[in-house]
C-alpha positions as CSV (number, residue, x, y, z in Angstrom):
1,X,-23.8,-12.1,1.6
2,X,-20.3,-13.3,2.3
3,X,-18.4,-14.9,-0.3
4,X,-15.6,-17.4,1.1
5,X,-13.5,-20.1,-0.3
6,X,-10.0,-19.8,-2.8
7,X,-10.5,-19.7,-6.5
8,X,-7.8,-19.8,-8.8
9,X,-8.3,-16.8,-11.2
10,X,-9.5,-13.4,-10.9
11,X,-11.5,-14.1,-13.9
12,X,-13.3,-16.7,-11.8
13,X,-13.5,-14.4,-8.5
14,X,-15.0,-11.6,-10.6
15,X,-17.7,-13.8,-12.0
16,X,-18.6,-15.1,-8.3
17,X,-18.9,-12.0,-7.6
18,X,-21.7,-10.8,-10.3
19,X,-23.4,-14.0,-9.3
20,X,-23.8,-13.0,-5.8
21,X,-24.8,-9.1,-6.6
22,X,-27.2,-11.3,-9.1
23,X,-29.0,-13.2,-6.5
24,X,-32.5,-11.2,-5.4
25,X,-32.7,-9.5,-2.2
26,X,-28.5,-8.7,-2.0
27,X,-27.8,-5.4,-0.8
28,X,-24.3,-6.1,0.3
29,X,-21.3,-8.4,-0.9
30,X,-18.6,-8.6,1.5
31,X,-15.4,-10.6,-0.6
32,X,-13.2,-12.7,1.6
33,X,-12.0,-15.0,-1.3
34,X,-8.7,-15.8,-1.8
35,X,-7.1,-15.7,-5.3
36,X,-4.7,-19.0,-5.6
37,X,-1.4,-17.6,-7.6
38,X,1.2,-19.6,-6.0
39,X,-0.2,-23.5,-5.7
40,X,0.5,-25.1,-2.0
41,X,0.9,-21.5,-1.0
42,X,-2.0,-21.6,1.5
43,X,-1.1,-24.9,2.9
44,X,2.3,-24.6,3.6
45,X,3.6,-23.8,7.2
46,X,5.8,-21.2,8.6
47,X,8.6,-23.1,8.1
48,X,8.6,-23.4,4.5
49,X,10.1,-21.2,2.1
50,X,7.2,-21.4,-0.4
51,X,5.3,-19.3,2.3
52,X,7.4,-16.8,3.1
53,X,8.7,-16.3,-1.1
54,X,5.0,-16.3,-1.7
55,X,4.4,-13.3,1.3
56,X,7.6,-11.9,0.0
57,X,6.3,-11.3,-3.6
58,X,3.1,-10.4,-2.7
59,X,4.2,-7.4,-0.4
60,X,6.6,-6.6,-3.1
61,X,3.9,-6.4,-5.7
62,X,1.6,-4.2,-3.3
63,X,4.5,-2.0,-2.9
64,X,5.2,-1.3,-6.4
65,X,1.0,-0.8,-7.0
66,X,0.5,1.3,-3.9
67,X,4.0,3.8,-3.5
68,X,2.9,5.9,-6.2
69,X,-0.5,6.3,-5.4
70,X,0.6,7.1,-1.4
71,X,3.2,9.5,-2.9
72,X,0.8,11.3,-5.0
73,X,-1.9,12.1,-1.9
74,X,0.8,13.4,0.5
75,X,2.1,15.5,-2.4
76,X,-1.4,16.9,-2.6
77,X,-1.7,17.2,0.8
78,X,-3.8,14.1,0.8
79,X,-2.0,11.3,2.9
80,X,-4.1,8.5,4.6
81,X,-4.1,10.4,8.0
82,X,-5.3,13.9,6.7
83,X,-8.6,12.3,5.5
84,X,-9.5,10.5,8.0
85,X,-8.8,13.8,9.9
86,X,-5.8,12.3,12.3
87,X,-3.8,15.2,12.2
88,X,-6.1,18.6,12.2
């Protein structure tokens, strides 16, 4: 089952989510729905700044959630390329 569309919370996404893995006969959810934080952000074009603030902040936030964790498996000897077994 695929799962498609914008919702505006991940409250909401979660609970479309347990409704799918709810349904009889699901043995896989794949989740390509798109959490609304930023209203118009979707719509607007390239030339707007709302797009390119709201791709700004989001890469900003992923940067702050993800650097730590990165830093922490290549400190271990466990960096992205090592366990997928890129660089015996």
């Amino acid at each position: 089952m695929t799962l498609t569309g914008e919702v505006d919370s991940l409250a909401e996404r979660n609970t479309v989510e347990w409704a799918a893995w709810s349904a009889p006969g699901v043995k896989k959810v794949v989740d390509n729905l798109v959490v609304l934080l930023v209203p118009g952000a979707m719509e607007a074009g390239l030339d707007s700044v709302l797009f390119w603030a709201s791709l700004a902040v989001g890469f900003a936030v992923a940067f702050v959630a993800t650097f730590p964790v990165n830093r922490w498996l290549i400190v271990r000897g466990r960096g992205h390329a090592l366990a997928h077994g890129g660089h015996s």
